[in-house]
MDAnalysis code that builds the backbone (N, CA, C; Angstrom):
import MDAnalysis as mda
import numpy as np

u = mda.Universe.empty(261, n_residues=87, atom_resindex=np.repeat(np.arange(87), 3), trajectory=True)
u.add_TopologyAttr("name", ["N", "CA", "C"] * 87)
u.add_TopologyAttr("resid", np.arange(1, 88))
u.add_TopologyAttr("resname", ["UNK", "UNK", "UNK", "UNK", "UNK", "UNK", "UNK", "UNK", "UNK", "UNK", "UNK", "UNK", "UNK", "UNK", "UNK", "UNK", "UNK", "UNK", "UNK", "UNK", "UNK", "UNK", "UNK", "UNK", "UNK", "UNK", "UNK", "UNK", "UNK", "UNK", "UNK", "UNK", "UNK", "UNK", "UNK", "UNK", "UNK", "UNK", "UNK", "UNK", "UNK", "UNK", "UNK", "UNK", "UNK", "UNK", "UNK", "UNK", "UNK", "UNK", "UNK", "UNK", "UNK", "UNK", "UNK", "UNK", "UNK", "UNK", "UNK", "UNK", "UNK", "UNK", "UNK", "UNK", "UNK", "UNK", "UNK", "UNK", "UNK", "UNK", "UNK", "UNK", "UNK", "UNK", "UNK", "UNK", "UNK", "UNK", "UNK", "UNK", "UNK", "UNK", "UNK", "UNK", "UNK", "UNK", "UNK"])
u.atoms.positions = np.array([
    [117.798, -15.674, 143.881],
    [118.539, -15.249, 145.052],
    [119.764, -14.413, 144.647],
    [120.382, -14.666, 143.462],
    [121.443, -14.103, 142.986],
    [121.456, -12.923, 142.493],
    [120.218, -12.202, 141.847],
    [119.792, -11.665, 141.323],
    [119.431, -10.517, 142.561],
    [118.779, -11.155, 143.552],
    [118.489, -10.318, 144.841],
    [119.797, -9.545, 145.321],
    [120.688, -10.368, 145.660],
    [121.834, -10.275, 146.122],
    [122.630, -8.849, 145.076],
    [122.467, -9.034, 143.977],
    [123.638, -8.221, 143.284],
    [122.543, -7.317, 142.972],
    [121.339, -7.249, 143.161],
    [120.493, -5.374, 143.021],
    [120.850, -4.983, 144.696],
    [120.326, -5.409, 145.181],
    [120.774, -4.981, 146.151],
    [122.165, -4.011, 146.737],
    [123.114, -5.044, 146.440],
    [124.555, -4.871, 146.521],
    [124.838, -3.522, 145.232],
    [123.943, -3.563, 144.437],
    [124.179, -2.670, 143.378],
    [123.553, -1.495, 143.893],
    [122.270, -1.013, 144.565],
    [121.588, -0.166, 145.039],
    [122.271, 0.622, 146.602],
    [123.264, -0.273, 147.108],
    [124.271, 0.142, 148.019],
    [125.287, 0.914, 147.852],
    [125.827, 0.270, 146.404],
    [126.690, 1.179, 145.671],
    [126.449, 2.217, 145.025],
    [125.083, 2.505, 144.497],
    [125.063, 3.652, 143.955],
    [124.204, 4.413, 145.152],
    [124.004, 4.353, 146.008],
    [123.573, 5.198, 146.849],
    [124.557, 5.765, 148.016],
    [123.677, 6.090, 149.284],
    [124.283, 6.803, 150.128],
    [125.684, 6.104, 150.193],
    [125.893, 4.495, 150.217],
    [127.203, 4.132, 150.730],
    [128.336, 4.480, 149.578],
    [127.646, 4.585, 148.391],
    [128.782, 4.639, 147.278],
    [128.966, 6.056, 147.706],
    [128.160, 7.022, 147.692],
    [128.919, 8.328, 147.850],
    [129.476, 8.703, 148.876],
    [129.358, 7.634, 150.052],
    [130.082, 7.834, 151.235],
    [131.575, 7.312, 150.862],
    [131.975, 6.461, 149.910],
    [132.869, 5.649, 149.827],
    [134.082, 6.584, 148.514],
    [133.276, 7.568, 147.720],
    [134.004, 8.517, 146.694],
    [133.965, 9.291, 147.008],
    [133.233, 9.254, 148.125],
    [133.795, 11.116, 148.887],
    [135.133, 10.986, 149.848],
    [135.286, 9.974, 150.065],
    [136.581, 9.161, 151.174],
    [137.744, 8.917, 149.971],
    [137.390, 9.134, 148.793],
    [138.006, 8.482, 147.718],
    [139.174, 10.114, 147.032],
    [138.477, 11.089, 147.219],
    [139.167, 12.380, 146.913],
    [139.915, 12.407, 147.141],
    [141.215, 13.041, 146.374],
    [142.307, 13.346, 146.741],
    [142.683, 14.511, 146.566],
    [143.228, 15.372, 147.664],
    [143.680, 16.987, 147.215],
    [144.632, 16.769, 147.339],
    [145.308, 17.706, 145.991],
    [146.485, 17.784, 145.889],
    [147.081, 19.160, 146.036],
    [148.249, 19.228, 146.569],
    [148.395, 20.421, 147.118],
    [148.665, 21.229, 145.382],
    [149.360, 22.691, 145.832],
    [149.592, 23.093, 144.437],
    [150.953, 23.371, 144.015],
    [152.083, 23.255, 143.074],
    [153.063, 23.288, 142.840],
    [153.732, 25.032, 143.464],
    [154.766, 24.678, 144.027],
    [155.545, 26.109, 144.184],
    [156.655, 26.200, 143.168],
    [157.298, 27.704, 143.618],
    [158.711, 27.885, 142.778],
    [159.419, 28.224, 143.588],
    [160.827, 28.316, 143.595],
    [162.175, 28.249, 144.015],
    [162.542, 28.882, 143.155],
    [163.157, 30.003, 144.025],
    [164.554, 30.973, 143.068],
    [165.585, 30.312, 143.493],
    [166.778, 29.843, 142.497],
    [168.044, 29.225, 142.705],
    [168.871, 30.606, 143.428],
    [169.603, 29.712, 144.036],
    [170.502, 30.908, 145.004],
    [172.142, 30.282, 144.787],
    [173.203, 31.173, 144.766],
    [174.315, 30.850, 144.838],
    [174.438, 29.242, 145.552],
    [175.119, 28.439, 144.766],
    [175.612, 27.582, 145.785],
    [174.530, 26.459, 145.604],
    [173.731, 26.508, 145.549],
    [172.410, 25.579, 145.713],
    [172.575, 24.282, 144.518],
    [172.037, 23.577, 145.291],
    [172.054, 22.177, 143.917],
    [170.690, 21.545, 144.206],
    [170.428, 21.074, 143.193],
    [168.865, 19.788, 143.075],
    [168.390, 19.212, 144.431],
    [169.803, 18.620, 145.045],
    [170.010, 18.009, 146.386],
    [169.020, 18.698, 147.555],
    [170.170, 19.907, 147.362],
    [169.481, 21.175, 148.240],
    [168.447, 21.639, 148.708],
    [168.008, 21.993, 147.138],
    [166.787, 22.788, 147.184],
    [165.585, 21.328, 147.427],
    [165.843, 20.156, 146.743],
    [164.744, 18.926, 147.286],
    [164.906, 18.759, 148.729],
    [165.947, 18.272, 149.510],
    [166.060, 18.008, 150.839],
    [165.783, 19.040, 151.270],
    [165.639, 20.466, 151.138],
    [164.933, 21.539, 152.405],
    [163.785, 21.152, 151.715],
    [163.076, 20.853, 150.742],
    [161.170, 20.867, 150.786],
    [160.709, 19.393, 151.366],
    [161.509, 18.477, 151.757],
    [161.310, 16.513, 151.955],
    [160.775, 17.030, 153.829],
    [160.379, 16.264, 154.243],
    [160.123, 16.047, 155.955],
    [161.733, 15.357, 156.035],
    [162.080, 15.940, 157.350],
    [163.533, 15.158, 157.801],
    [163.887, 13.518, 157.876],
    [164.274, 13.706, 157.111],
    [164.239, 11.780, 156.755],
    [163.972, 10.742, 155.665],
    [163.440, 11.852, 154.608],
    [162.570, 11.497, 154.042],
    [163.934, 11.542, 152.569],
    [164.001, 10.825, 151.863],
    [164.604, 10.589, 150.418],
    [164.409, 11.351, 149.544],
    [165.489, 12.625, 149.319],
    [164.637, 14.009, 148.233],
    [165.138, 13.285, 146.945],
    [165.322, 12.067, 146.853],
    [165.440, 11.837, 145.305],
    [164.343, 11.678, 144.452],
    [163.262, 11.491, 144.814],
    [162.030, 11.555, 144.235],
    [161.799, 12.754, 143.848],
    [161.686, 14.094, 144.606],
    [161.109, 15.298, 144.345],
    [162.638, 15.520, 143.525],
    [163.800, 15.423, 143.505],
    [164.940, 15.502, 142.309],
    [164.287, 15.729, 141.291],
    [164.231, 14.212, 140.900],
    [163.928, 13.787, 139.836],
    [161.988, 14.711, 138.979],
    [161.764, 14.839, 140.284],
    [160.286, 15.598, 139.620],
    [160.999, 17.101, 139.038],
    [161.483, 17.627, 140.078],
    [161.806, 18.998, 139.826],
    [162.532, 18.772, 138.215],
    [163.630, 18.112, 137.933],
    [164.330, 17.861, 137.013],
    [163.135, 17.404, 135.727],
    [162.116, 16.690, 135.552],
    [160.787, 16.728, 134.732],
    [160.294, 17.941, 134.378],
    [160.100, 18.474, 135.687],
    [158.970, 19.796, 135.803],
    [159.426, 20.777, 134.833],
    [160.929, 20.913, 134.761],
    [161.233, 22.658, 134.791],
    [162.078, 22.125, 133.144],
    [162.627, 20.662, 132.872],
    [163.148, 20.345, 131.765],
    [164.734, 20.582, 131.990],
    [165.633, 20.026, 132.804],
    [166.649, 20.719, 133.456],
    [167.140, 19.035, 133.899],
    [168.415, 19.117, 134.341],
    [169.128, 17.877, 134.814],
    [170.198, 19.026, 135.747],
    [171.109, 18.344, 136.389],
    [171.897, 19.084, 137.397],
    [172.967, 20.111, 137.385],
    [173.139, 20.310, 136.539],
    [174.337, 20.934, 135.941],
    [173.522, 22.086, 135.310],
    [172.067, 22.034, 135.332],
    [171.666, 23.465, 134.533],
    [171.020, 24.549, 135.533],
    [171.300, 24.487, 136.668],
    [170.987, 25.280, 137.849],
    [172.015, 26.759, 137.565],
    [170.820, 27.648, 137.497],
    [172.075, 29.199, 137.311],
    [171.403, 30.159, 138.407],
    [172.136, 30.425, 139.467],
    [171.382, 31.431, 140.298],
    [170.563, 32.514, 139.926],
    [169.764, 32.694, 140.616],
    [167.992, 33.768, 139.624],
    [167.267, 32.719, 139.121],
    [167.658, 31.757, 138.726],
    [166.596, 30.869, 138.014],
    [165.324, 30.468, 139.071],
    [164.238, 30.306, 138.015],
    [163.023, 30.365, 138.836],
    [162.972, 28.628, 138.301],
    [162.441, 28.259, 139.555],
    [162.546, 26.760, 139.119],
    [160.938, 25.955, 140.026],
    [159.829, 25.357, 139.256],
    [158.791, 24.589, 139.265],
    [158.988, 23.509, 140.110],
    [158.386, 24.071, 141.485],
    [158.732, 22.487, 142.348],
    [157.280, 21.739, 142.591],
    [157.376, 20.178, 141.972],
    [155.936, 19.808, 141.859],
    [155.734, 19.301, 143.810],
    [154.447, 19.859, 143.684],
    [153.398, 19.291, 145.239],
    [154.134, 17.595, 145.109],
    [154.546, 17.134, 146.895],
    [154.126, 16.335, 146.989],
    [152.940, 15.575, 146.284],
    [153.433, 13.926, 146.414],
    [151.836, 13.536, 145.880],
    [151.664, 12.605, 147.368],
])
């Protein structure tokens, strides 16, 4: 009976339902933009205009600050700066 049970359950999974279930499973990810630094602008800035209103740009900070190899103080206007996609 056990044996029934888990081919079965196994023949579910690799069929139509499993590929119904890893096609639900994809994730697109959008694709990274860039930002030219502009007079005046800080990490803050440039994260809170790309966040939805409300939303905590310290996360995308801290990415941008990864991405480009940079901490806050190294922002020079013209600079082209790697802003990673939402995840």
């Amino acid at each position: 009976m056990l044996t029934l049970v888990s081919t079965t359950l196994s023949a579910l999974l690799i069929g139509p339902v499993g590929h119904g279930l890893s096609a639900g499973a994809q994730v697109r990810r959008e694709a990274d933009s860039t930002y030219v630094v502009g007079q005046g602008d800080t990490l803050w800035s440039i994260a809170a205009g790309r966040e939805a209103p409300g939303e905590d740009p310290r996360p995308l900070i801290d990415a941008i600050e990864r991405a480009n190899g940079i901490g806050p103080a190294d922002l020079v206007p013209g600079q082209t700066l790697v802003v990673p996609a939402s995840s």
